[in-house]
N, CA, C and O atoms as a CHARMM CRD file, in Angstrom:
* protein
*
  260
    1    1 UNK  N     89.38500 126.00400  70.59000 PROA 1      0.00000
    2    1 UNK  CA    90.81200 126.07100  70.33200 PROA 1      0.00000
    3    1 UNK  C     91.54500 126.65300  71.53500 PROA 1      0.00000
    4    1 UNK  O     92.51000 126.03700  71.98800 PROA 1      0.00000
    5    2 UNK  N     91.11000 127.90600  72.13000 PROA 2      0.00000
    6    2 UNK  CA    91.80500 128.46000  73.28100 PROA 2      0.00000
    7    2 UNK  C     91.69000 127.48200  74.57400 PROA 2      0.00000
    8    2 UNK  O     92.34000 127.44900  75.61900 PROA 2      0.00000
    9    3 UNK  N     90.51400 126.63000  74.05000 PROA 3      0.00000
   10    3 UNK  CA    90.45600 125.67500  75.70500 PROA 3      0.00000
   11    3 UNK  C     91.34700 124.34700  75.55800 PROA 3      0.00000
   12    3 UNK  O     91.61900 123.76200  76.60700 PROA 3      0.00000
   13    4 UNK  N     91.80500 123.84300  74.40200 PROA 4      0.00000
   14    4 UNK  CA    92.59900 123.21900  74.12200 PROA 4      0.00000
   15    4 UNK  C     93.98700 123.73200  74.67800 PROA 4      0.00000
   16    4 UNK  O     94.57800 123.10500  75.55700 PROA 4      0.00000
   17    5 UNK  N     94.46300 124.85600  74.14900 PROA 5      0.00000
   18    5 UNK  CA    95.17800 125.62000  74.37100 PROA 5      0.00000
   19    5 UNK  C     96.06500 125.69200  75.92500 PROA 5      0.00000
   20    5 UNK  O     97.18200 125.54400  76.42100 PROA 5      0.00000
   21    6 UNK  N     94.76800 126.00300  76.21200 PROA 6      0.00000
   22    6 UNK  CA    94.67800 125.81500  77.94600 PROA 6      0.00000
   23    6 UNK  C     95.23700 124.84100  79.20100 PROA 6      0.00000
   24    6 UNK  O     95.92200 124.91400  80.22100 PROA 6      0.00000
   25    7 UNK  N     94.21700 123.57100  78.15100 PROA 7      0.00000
   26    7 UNK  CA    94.56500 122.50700  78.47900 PROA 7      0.00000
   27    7 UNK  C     96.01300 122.17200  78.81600 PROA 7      0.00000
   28    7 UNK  O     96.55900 121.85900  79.87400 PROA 7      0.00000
   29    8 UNK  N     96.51000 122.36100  77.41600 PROA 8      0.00000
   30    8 UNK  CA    97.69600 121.91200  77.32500 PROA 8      0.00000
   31    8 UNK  C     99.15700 122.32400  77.81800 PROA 8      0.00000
   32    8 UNK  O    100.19400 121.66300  77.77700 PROA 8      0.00000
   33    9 UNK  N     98.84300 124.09100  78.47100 PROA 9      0.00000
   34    9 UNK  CA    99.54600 124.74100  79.32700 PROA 9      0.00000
   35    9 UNK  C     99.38100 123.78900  80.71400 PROA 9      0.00000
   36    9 UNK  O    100.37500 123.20800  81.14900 PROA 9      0.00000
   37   10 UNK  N     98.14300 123.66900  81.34600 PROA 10     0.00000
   38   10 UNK  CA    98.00500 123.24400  82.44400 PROA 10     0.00000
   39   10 UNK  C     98.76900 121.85300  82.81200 PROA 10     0.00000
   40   10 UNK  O     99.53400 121.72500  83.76800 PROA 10     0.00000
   41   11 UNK  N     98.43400 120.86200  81.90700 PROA 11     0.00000
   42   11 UNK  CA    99.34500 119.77600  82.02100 PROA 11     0.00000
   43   11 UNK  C    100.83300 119.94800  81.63700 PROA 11     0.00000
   44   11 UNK  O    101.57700 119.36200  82.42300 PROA 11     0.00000
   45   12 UNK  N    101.26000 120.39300  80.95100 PROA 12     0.00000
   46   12 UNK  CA   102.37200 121.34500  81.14100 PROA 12     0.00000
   47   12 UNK  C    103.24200 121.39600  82.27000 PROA 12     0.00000
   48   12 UNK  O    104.31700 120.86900  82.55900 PROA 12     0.00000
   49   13 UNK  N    102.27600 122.37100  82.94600 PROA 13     0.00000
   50   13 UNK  CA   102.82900 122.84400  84.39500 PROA 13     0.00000
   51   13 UNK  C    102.66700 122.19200  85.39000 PROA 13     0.00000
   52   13 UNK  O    103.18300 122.50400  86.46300 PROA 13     0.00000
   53   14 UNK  N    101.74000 120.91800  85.18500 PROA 14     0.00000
   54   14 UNK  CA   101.68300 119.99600  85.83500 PROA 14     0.00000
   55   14 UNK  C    102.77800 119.01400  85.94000 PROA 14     0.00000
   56   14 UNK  O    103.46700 118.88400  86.95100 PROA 14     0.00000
   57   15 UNK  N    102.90500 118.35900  84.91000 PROA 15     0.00000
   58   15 UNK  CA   104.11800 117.94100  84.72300 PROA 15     0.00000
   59   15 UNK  C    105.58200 118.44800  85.14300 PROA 15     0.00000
   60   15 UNK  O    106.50000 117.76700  85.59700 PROA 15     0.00000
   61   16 UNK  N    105.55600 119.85700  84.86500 PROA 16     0.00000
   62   16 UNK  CA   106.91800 120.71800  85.52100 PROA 16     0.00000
   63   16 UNK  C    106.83600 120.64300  87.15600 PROA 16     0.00000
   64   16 UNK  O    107.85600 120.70000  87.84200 PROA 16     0.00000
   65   17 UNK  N    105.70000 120.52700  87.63800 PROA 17     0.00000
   66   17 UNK  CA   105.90900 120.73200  88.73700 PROA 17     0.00000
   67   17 UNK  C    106.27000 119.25700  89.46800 PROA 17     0.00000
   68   17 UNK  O    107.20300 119.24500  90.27100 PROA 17     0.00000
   69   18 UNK  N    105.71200 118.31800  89.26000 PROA 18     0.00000
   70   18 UNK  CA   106.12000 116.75600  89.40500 PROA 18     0.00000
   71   18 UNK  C    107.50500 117.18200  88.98800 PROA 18     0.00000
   72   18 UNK  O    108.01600 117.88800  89.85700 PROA 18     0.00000
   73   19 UNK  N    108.09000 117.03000  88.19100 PROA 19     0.00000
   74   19 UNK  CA   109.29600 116.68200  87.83900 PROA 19     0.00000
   75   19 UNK  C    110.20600 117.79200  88.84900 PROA 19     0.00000
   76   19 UNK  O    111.16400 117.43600  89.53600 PROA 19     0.00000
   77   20 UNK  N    109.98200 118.38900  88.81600 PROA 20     0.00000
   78   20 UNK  CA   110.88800 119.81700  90.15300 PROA 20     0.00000
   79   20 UNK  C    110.59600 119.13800  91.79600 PROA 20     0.00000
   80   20 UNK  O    111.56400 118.96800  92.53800 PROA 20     0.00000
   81   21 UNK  N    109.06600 118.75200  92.29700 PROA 21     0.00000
   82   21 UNK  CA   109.22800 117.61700  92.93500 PROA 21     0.00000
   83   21 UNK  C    110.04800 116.57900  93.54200 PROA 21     0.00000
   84   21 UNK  O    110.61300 116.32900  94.60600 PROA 21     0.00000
   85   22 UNK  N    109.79800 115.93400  92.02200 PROA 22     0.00000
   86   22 UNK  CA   110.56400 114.88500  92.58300 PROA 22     0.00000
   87   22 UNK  C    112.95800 115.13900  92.41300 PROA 22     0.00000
   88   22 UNK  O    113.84700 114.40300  92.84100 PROA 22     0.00000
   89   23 UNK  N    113.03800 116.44100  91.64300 PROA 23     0.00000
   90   23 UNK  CA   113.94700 116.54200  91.88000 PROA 23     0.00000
   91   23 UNK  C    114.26000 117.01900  93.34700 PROA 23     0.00000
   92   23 UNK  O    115.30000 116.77400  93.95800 PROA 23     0.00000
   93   24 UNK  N    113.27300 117.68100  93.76900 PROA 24     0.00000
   94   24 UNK  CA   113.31900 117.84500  95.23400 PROA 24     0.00000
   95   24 UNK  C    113.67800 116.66500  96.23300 PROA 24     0.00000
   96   24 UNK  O    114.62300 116.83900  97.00300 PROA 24     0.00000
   97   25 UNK  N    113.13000 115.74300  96.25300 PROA 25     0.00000
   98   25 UNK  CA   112.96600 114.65500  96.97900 PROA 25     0.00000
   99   25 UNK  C    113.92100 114.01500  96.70200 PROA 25     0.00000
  100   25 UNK  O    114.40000 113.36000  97.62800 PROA 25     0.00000
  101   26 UNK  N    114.59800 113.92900  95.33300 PROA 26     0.00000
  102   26 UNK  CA   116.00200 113.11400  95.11500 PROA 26     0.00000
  103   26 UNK  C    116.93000 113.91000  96.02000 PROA 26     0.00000
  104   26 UNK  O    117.58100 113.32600  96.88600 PROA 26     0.00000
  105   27 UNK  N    117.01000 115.23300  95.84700 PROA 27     0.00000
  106   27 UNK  CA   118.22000 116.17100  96.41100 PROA 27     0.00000
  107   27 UNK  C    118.28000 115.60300  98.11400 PROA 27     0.00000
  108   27 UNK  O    119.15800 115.17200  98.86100 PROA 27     0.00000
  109   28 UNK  N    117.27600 115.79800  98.18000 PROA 28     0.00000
  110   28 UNK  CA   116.72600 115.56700 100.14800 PROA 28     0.00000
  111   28 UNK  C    117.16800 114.20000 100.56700 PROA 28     0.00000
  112   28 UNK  O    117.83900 114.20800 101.59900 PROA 28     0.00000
  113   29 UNK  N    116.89700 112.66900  99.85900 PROA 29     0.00000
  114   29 UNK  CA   117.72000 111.97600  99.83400 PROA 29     0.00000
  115   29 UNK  C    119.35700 112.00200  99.98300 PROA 29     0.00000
  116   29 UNK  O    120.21400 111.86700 100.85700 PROA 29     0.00000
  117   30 UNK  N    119.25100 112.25700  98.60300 PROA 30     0.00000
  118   30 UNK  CA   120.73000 112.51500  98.79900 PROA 30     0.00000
  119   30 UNK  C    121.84800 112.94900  99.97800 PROA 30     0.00000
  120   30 UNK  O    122.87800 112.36600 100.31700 PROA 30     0.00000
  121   31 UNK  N    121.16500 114.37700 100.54300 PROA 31     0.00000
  122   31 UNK  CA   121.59500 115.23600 101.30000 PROA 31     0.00000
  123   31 UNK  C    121.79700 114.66500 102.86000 PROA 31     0.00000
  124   31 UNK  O    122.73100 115.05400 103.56100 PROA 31     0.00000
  125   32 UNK  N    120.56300 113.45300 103.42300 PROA 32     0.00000
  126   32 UNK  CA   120.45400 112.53700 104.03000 PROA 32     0.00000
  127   32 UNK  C    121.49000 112.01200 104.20500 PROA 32     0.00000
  128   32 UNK  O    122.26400 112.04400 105.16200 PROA 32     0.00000
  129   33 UNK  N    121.52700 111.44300 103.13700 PROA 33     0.00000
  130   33 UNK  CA   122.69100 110.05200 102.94400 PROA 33     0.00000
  131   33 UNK  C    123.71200 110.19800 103.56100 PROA 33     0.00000
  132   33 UNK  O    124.18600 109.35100 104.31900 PROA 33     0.00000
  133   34 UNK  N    124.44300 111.86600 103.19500 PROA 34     0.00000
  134   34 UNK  CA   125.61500 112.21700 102.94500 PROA 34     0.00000
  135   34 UNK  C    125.56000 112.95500 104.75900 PROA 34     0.00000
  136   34 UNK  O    126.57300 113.04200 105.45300 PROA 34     0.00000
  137   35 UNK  N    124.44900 113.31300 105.12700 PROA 35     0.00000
  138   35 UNK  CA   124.90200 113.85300 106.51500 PROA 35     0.00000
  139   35 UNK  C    125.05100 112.16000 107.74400 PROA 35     0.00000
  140   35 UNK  O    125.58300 112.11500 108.85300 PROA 35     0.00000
  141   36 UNK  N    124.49700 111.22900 107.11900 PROA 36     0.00000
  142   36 UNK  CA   124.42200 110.08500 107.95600 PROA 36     0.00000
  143   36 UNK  C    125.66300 109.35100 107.50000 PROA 36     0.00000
  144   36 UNK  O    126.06300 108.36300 108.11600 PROA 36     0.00000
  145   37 UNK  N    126.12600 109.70800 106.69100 PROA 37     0.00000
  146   37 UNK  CA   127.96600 108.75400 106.33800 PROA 37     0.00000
  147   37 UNK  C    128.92500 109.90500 107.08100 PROA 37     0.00000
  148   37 UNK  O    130.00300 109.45400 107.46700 PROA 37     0.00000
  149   38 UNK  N    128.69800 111.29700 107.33300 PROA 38     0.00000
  150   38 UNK  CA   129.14700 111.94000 107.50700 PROA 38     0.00000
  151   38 UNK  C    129.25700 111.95300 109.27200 PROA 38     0.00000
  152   38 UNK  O    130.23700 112.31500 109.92300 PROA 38     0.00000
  153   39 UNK  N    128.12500 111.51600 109.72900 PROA 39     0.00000
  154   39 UNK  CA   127.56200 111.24300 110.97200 PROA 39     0.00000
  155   39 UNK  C    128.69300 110.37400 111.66900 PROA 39     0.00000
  156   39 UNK  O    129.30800 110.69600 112.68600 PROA 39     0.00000
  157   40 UNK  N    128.89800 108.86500 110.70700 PROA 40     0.00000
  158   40 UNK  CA   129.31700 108.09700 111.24900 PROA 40     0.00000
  159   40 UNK  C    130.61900 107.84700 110.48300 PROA 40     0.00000
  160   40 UNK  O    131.03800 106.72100 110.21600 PROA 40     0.00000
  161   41 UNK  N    131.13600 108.83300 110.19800 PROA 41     0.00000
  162   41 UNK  CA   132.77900 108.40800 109.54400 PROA 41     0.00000
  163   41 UNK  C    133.87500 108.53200 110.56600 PROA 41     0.00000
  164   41 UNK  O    135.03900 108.26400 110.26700 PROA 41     0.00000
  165   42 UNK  N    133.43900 109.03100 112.05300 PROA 42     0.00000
  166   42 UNK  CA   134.52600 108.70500 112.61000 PROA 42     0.00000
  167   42 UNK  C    133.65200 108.64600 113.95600 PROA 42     0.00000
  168   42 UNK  O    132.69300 109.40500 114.09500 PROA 42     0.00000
  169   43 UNK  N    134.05100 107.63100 115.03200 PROA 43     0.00000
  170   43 UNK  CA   133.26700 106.87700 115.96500 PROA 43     0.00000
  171   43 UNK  C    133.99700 106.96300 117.12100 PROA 43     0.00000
  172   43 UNK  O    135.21600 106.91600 116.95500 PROA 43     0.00000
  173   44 UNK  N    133.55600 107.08800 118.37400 PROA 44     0.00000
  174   44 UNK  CA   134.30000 107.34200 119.49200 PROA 44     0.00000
  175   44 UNK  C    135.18500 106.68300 119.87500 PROA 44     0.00000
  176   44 UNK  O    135.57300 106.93800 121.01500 PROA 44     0.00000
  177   45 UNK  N    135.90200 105.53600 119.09200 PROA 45     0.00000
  178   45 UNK  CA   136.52400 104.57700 119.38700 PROA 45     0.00000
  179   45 UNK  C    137.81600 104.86100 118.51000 PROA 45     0.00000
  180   45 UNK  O    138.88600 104.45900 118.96700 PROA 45     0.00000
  181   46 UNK  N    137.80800 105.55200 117.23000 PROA 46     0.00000
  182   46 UNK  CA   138.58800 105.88700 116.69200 PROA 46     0.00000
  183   46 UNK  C    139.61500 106.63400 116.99800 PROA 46     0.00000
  184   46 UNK  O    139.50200 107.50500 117.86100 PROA 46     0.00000
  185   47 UNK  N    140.60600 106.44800 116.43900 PROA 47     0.00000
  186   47 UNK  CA   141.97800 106.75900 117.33600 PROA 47     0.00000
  187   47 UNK  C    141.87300 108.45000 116.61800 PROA 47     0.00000
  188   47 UNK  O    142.09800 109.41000 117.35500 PROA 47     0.00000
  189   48 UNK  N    141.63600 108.59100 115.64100 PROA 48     0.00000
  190   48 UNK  CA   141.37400 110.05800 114.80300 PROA 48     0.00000
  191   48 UNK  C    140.67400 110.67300 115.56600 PROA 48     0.00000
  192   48 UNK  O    141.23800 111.71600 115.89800 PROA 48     0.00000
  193   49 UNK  N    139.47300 110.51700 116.13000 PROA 49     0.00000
  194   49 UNK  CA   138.89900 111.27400 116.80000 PROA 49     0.00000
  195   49 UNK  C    139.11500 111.92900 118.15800 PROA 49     0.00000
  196   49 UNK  O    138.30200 112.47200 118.90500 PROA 49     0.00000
  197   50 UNK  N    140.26600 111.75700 118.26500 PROA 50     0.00000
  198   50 UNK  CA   140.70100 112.35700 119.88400 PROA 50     0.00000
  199   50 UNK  C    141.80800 113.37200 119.19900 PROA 50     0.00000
  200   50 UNK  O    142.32000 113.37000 118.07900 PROA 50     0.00000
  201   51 UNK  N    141.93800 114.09200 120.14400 PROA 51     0.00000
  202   51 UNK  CA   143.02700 115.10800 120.27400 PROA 51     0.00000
  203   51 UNK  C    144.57400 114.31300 120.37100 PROA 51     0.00000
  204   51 UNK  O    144.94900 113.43000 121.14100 PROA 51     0.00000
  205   52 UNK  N    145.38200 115.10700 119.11200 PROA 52     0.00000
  206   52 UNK  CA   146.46600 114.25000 119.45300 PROA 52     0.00000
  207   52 UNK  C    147.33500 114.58100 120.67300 PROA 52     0.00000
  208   52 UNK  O    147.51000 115.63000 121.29300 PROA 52     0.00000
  209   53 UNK  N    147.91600 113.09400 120.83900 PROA 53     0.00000
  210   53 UNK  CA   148.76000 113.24600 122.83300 PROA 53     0.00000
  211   53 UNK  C    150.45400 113.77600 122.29200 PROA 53     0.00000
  212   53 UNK  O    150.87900 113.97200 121.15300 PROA 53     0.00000
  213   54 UNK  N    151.15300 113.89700 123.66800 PROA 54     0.00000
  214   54 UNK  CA   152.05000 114.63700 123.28900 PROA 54     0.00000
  215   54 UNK  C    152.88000 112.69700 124.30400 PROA 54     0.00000
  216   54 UNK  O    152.24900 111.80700 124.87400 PROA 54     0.00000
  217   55 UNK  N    154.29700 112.83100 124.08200 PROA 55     0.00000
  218   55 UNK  CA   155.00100 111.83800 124.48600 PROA 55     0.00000
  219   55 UNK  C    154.88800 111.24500 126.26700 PROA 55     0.00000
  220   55 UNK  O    155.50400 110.30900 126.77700 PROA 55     0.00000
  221   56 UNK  N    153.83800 112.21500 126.93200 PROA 56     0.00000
  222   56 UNK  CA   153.26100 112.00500 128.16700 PROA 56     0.00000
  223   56 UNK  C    151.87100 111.07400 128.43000 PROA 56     0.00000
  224   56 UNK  O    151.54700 110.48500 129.46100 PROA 56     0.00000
  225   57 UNK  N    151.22200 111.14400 127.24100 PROA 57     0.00000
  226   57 UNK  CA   150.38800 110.75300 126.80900 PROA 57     0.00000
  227   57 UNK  C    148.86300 111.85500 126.64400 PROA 57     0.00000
  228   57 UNK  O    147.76900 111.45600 126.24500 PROA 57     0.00000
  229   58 UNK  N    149.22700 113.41700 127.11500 PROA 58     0.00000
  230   58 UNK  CA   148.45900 114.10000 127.52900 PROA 58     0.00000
  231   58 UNK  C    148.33000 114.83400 125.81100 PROA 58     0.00000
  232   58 UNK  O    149.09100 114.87800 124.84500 PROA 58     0.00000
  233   59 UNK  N    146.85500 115.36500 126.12000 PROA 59     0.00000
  234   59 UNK  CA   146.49300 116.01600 124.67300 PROA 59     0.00000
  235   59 UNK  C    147.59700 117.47100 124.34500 PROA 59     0.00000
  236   59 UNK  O    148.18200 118.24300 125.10600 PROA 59     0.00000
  237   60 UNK  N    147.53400 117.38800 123.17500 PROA 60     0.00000
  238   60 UNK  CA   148.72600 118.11100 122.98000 PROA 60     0.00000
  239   60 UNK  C    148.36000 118.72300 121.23200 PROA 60     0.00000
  240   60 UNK  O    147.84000 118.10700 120.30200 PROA 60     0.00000
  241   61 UNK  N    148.92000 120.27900 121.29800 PROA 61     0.00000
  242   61 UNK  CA   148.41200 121.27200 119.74400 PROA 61     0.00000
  243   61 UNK  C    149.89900 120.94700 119.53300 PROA 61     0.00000
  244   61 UNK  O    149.49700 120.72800 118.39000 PROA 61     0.00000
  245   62 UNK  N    150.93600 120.75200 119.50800 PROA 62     0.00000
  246   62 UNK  CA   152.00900 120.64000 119.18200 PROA 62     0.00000
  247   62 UNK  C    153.89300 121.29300 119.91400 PROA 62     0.00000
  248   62 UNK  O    153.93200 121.23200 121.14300 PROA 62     0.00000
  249   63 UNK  N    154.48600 121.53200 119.61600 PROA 63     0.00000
  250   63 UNK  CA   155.44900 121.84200 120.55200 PROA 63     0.00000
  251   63 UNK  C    155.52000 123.08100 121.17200 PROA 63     0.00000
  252   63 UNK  O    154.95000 123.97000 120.53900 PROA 63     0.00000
  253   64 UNK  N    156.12100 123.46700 122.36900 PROA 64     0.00000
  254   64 UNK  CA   155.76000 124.39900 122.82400 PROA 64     0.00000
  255   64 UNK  C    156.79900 125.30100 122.33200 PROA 64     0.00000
  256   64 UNK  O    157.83000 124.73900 121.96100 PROA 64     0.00000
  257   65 UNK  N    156.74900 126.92200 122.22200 PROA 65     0.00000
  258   65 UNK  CA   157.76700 127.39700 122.07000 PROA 65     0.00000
  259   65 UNK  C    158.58400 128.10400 122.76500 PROA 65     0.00000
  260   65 UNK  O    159.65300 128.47100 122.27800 PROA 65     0.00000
C-alpha cells in the first residue's frame, strides 16, 4: 500500500514537472517572438527612427529658448 502510495506521488511530480517545463518553453518562445518583432519594428530606413530635423534640416530636441 505505501509503495503504491509512492508510486503515485512520484508520477505526480513527474507530471508537475513536465507541465512547469513545458510552461517554461512556451514563456521562452513567446519572449523570443516579442524581442524579434520588437527588433524589427523600426528599420534604418524609417523616417521614425532618426532624430527629428529642425526647418534647416539639422537634428533638432525642439525650439530653442
Amino acid at each position: 500500500m505505501a509503495e503504491q502510495r509512492q508510486t503515485s506521488q512520484q508520477q505526480a511530480s513527474r507530471q508537475q514537472q513536465r507541465s512547469e517545463e513545458e510552461r517554461r518553453l512556451q514563456a521562452a518562445e513567446r519572449n523570443k517572438d516579442w524581442a524579434d518583432r520588437a527588433a524589427h519594428a523600426r528599420t534604418a530606413d524609417d523616417p521614425r527612427a532618426v532624430a527629428p530635423r529642425d526647418a534647416a534640416g539639422r537634428p533638432s530636441t525642439g525650439e530653442r529658448f
